[in-house]
Steps between C-alpha positions, in 0.01 A plus 500: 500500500864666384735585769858531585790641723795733437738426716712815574874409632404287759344727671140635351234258384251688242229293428268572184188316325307611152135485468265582228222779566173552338146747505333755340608920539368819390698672223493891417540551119432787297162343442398507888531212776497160358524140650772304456651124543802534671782203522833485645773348659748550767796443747503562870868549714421426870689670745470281801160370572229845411657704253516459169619649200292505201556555131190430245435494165153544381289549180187653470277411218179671408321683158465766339269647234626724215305553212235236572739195566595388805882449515683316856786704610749393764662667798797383651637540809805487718426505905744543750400433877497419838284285725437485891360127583300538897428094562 
C-alpha cells in the first residue's frame, strides 16, 4: 500500500514499497524447539522490473517456562535480502 521512487541524478529510478509480514516459526531455546508468532515489517529497492532488494525487521514472540511460570520472551530480528521475481 506504501511506495515510492528515488530518483538518482536524472538518471536511475529506484523504486521501493513497505509491507507488513506475519506467521508462526520454530524457535531453538535452551529449553528445546518452541513455536513462535512472528511479525514484521519491511522495505523492498527494485532494480528494474525482477530484482529486489530487501531489508526486514522481524520479532518473534513465543514462551518460556522457568520455575513453573510461563514467561513470553521476544526475538528480534534484522534481515537483509534479495529477491528474484519469474512472472
Amino acid at each position: 500500500p506504501f511506495y515510492g521512487k528515488i530518483n538518482i541524478l536524472d538518471r536511475l529510478i529506484v523504486y521501493s514499497d513497505i509491507y507488513l509480514t506475519g506467521g508462526v516459526s520454530k524457535v531453538q531455546t535452551s529449553q528445546g524447539s518452541l513455536n513462535a508468532l512472528t511479525w514484521g515489517a519491511g522495505q523492498r529497492y527494485y532494480w528494474g522490473k525482477n530484482f529486489a532488494f530487501r531489508i526486514d525487521v522481524k520479532d518473534r514472540i513465543f514462551t518460556e517456562k522457568r520455575s513453573g511460570k510461563d514467561y513470553v520472551k521476544h526475538s528480534y530480528g534484522l534481515d537483509f535480502g534479495v529477491s528474484y521475481f519469474i512472472l
